[in-house]
C-alpha positions as CSV (number, residue, x, y, z in Angstrom):
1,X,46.8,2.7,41.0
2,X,44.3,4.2,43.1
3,X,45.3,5.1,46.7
4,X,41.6,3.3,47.8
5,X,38.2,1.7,45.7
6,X,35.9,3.9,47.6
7,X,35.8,7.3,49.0
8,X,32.2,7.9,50.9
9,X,31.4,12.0,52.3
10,X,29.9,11.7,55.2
11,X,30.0,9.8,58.3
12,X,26.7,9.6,59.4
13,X,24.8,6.3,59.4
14,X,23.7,6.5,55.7
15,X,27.9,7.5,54.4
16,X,28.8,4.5,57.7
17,X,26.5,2.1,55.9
18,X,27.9,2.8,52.1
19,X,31.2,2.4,53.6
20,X,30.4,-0.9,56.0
21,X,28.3,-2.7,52.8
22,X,31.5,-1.6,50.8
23,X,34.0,-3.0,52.9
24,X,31.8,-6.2,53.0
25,X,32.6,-6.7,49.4
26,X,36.3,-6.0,49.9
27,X,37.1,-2.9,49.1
28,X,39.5,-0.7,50.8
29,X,36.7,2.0,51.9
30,X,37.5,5.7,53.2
31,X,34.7,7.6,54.6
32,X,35.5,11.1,55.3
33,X,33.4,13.5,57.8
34,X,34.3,16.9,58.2
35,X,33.0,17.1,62.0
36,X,34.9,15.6,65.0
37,X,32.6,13.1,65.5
38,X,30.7,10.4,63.5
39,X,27.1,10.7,63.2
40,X,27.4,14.8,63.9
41,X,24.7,16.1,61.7
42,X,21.1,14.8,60.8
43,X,21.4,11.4,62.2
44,X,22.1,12.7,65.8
45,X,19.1,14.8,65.8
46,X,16.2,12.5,64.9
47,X,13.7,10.3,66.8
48,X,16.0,7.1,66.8
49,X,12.8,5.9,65.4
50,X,12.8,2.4,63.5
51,X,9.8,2.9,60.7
52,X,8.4,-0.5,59.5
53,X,7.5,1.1,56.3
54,X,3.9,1.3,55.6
55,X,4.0,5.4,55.5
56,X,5.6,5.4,51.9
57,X,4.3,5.4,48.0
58,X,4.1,2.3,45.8
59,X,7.4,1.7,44.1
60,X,9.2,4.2,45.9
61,X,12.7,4.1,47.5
62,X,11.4,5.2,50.5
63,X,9.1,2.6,50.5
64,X,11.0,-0.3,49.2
65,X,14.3,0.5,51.1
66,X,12.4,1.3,54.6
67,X,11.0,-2.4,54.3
68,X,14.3,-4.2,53.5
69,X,16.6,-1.6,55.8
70,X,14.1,-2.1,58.8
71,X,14.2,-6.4,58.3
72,X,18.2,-6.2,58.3
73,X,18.2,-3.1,60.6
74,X,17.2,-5.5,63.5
75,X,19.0,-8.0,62.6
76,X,22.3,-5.8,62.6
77,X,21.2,-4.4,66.1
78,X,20.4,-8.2,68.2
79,X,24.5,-9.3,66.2
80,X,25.8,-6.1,67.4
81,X,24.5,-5.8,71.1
82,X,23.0,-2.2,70.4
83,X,20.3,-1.5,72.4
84,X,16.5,-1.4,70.6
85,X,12.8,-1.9,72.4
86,X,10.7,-3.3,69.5
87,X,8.1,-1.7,71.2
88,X,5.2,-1.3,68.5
89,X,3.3,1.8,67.3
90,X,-0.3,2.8,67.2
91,X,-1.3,5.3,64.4
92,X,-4.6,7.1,66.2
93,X,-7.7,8.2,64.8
94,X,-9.1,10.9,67.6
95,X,-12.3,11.1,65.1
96,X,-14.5,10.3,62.9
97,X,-13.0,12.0,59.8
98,X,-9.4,10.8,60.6
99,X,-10.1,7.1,59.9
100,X,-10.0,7.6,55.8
101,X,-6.6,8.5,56.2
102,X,-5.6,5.5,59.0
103,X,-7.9,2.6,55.8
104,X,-5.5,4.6,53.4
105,X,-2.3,3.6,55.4
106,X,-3.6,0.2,55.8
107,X,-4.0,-0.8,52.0
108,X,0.1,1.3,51.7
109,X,1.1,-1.0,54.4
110,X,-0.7,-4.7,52.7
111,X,1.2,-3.1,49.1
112,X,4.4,-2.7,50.8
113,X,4.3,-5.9,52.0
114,X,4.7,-4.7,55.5
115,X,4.0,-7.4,58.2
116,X,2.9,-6.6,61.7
117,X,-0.1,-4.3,60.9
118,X,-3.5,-4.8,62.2
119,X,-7.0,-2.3,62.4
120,X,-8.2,-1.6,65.8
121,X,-11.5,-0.4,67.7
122,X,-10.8,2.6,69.9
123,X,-11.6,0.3,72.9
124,X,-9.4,-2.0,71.5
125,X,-6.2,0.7,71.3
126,X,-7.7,1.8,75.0
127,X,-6.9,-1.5,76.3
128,X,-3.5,-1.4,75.3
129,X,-3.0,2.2,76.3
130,X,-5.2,3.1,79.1
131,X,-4.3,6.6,78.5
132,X,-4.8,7.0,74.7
133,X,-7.9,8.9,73.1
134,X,-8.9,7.2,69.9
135,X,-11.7,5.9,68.1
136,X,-9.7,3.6,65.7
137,X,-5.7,3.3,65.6
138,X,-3.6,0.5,63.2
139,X,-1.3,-1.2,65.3
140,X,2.5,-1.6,63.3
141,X,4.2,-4.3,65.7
142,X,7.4,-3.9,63.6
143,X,8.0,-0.4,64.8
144,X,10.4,0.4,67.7
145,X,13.3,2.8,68.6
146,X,17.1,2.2,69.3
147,X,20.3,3.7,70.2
148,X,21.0,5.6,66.8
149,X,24.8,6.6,67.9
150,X,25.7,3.1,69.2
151,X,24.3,1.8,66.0
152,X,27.0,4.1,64.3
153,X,29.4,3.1,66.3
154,X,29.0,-0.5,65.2
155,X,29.5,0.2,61.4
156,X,32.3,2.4,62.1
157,X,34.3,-0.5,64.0
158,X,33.0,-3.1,61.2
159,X,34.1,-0.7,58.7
160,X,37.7,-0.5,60.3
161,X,37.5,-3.9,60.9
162,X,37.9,-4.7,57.5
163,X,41.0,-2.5,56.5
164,X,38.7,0.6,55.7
165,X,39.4,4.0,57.7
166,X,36.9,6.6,59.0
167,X,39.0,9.9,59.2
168,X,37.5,12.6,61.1
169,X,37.9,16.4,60.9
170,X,38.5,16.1,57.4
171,X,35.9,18.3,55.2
172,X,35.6,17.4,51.5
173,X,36.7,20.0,49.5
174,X,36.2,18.8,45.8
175,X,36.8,16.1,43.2
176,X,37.5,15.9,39.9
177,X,37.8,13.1,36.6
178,X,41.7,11.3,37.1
179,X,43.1,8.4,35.3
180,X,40.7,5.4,35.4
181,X,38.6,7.6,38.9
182,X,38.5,11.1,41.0
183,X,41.1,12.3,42.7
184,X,39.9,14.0,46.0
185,X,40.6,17.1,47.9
186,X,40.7,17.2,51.6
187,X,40.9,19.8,54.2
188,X,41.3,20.2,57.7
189,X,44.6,20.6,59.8
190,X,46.8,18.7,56.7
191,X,45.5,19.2,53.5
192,X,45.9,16.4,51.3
193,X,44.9,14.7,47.8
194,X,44.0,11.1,47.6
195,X,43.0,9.2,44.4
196,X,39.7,6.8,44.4
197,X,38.2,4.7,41.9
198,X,34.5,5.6,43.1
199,X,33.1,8.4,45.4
200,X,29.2,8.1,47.0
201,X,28.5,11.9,48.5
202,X,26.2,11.0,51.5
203,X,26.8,14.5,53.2
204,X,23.2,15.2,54.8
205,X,22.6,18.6,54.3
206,X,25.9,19.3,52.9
207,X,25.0,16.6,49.9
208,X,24.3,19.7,47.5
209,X,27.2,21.8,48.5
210,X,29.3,18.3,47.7
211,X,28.1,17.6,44.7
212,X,28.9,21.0,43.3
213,X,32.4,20.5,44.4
214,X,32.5,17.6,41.9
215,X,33.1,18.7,38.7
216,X,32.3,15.8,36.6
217,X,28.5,16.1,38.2
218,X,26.1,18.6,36.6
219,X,24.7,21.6,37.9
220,X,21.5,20.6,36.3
221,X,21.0,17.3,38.2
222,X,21.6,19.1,41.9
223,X,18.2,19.4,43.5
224,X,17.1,22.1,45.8
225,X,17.8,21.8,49.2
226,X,15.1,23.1,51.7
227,X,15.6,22.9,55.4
228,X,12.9,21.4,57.2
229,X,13.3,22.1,61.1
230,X,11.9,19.7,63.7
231,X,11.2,20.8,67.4
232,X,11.2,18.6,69.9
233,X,9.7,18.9,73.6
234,X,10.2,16.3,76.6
235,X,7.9,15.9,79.4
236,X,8.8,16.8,82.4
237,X,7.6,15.8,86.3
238,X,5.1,13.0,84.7
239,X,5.8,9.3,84.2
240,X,5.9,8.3,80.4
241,X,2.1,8.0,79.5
242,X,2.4,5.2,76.7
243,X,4.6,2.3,76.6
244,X,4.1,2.1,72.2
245,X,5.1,5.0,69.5
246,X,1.7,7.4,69.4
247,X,1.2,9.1,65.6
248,X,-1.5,10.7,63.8
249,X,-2.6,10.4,60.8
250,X,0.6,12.2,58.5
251,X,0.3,15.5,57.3
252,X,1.7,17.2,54.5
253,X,5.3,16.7,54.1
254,X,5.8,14.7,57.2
255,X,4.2,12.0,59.5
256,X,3.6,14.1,61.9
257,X,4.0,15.3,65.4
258,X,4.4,11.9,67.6
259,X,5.4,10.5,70.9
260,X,7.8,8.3,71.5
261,X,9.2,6.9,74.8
262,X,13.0,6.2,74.8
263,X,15.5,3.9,75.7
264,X,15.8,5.7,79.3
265,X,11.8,5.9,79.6
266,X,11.8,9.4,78.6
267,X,9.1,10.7,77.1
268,X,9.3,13.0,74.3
269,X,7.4,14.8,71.4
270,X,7.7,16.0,68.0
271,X,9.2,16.2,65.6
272,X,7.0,19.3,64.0
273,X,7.8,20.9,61.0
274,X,9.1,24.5,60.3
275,X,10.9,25.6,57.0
276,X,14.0,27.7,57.8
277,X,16.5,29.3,55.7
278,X,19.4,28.6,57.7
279,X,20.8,25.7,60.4
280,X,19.4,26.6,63.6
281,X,19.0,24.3,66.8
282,X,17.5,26.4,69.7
283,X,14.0,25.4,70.7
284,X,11.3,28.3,70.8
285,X,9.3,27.8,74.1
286,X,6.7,29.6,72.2
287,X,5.8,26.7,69.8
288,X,4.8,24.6,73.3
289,X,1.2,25.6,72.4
290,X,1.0,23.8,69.4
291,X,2.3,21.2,70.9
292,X,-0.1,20.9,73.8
293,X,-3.0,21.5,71.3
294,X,-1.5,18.4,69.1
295,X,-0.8,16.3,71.7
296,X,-4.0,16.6,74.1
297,X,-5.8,15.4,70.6
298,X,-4.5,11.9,71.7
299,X,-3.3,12.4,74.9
300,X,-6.4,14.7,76.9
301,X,-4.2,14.1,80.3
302,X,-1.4,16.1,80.0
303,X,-0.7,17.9,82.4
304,X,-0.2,22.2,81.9
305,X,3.3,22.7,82.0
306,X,4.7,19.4,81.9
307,X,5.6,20.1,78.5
308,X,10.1,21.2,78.2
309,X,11.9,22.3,75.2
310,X,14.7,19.2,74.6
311,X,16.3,19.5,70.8
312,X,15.7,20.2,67.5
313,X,17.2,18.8,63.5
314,X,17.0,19.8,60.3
315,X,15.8,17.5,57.7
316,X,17.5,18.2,54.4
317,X,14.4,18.1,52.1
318,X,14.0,18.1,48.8
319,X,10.1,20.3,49.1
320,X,9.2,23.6,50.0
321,X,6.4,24.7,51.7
322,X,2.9,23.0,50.1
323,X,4.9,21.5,48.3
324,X,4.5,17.7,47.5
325,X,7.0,15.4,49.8
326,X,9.1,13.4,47.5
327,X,11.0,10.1,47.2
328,X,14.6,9.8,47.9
329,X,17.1,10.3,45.2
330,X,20.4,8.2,44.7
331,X,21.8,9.5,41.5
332,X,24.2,7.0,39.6
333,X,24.1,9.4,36.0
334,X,27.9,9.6,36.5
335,X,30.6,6.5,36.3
336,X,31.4,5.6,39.3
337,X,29.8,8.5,41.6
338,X,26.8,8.2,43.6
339,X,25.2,11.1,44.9
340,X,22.2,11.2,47.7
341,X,19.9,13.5,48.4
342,X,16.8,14.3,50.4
343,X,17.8,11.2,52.3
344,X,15.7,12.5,55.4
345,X,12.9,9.7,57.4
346,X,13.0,7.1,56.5
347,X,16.7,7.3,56.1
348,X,17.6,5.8,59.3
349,X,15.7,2.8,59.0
350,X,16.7,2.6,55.7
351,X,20.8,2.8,56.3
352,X,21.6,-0.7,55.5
353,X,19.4,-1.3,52.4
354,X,20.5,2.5,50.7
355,X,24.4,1.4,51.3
356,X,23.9,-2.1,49.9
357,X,21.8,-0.3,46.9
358,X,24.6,1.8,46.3
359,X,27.1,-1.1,46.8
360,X,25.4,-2.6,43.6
361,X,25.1,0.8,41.5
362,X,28.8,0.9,42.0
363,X,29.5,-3.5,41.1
C-alpha cells in the first residue's frame, strides 16, 4: 500500500492547484516544495495579472485553459475573500500600423470564446483614460489583478483541509517505478522515502531538472528550458496614471511591456523580456530607457525620472531567442506521472483549469 495517491513537486500555485483539485476528489495529496515558503519561485515574481484569454492560439492549452482557469479563477477568489480589482484592460494602438495586430486579437478573442471584449476609437479609450495616447485600443473587461500569494495561501489551507499535507524545505531528489507506483526521494534536514501511486512534477523552472530525476521518464521527451528574464520598474513621486491594465500590441515571445496598477495603487511596468543563462533578480537601472521609450508610446506624460527599478522573474520558457513562443506542455506519456513544462503566462490565470486537467489525466 502506498504511503499517499498523489505526490505533486512544487508548491507554487500551479503544483497548489494539482494538489487542491486532487484532494477535491479524495485523495490523500502531498505536495512537496524545496523552498521555505509556498509560492517561492515563478509565481511570486509575476504581474499578479488575471488574463481573460484572448492573447492565445486556436486550440491551444494556453488558450483553452486561460479561458476556463480565468471563469473559475474568480470565482475561487469572491469564496475565498482574496483580494482582486476586476479592473479591465485596454490593448492600445499608438498608430496607424499597430491596429492590424489589435483586429488580429479581436477575431483570437471571438474564437476563444472570450466575453468582455469590445473595439474602440482612440477618443473613445481617451475618455476612459484621460491620460492614454491611442488611436484605437480593445477593451477586455474580464481582465484584472489580485493578491497572487493570498491566492496560494487559500489552496494550501483547502488542500490541508482535506487530509493532504504541504511539506516545506523538502527538495525532490528523484523517483523511480515501485510496486503498483514511484517511490520518492526527499531531501532536506531528514531525508526520507515515501511511496505514491502517482507523481505530477509542477517544479517551475526546476520542472526539467525533476523530470530527469525520474527514471521511468525519457530523456527524449524533456524539453529545453530557456530563461526568459522580466524587469520590472515602479513609478515613483507621481499618482498612478490609469486606473485599467495598459498593453501594446504583443511582441515576439511575449505580450509585451505593460502597466498595471496594483492592489495598493502602485503603479508599475514591465514585464520586458531578456534571455539569460542563469537565475538572476537584480534590476539593471540601465534598461530604464527602454522603458521610458516604451512607455511614453502610450503614456507621453511621464515624467523624467519618475521611473524606479522594483523586481524582476524568470519565466521558464520553452523558446529561445526568435524563436516561436509555444503552447504549454502537460505530458501524461508515462502511467501515472504528469510532467509540466513551459508553464509560464498564462499560468497563473490558468492554475485551476491545469490542476483539474491533470486531475483527469490521472482518473
Amino acid at each position: 500500500m502506498s504511503d499517499f495517491d498523489t505526490v505533486v513537486v512544487g508548491a507554487g500555485a500551479v503544483g497548489l492547484a494539482c494538489g487542491y483539485a486532487l484532494a477535491r476528489r479524495g485523495q490523500n495529496v502531498l505536495v512537496l516544495e524545496r523552498e521555505a515558503h509556498i509560492g517561492a519561485g515563478v509565481s511570486s515574481r509575476n504581474s499578479e495579472v488575471i488574463h481573460a484569454g484572448l492573447h492565445y492560439a486556436t486550440g491551444s492549452l494556453k488558450a483553452r485553459l486561460c479561458v476556463d482557469g480565468r471563469r473559475a479563477l474568480y470565482d475561487f477568489l469572491e469564496t475565498h475573500n482574496v483580494a482582486y480589482d476586476k479592473c479591465g484592460k485596454l490593448i492600445v494602438a499608438t498608430e496607424e500600423s499597430e491596429i492590424p495586430a489589435l483586429e488580429k486579437l479581436a477575431r483570437q478573442a471571438e474564437i476563444n470564446s472570450v466575453e468582455g471584449v469590445r473595439w474602440l476609437s482612440g477618443a473613445e479609450a481617451l475618455a476612459l483614460e484621460p491620460q492614454l495616447r491611442a488611436v484605437a485600443a480593445l477593451e477586455s473587461r474580464e481582465s484584472g489583478v489580485f493578491d497572487a500569494h493570498g491566492y496560494m495561501e487559500a489552496l494550501e489551507g483547502e488542500i490541508e483541509a482535506r487530509g493532504g499535507a504541504v511539506v516545506l524545505s523538502a527538495p525532490f531528489e528523484g523517483a523511480t517505478r515501485g510496486g503498483d507506483g514511484f517511490v520518492v526521494r526527499v531531501g532536506g534536514e531528514t531525508p526520507t522515502e515515501i511511496s505514491t501511486k502517482a507523481l505530477v512534477i509542477a517544479a517551475g523552472l526546476g520542472a526539467q531538472a525533476c523530470a530527469a530525476m525520474v527514471d521511468a521518464f525519457p530523456a527524449s521527451r524533456i524539453p529545453a528550458l530557456h530563461f526568459g528574464k522580466g524587469n520590472y520598474f515602479a513609478l515613483q513621486g507621481v499618482k498612478a496614471p490609469f486606473s485599467r491594465l495598459i498593453y501594446p500590441p504583443p511582441i515576439p515571445g511575449a505580450l509585451g511591456t505593460h502597466y498595471r496598477r496594483d492592489l495598493g495603487g502602485v503603479a508599475r511596468f514591465g514585464p520586458d523580456l531578456q534571455f539569460v543563462d542563469h537565475e538572476d533578480y537584480l534590476v539593471d537601472p540601465a534598461r530604464a530607457g527602454a522603458f521610458y521609450e516604451t512607455v511614453r508610446r502610450f503614456w507621453p506624460g511621464l515624467p523624467d525620472g519618475a521611473l524606479a527599478p522594483d523586481y524582476a522573474g524568470i519565466r521558464p520558457k520553452l523558446h529561445g531567442p526568435g524563436e516561436r513562443q509555444g503552447d504549454f506542455v502537460i505530458d501524461d506519456s508515462v502511467e501515472n506521472l504528469v510532467c509540466l513544462f513551459g508553464i509560464e503566462s498564462p499560468g497563473l490565470t490558468s492554475s485551476l483549469a491545469i490542476g483539474e486537467d491533470v486531475a483527469r489525466r490521472l482518473s
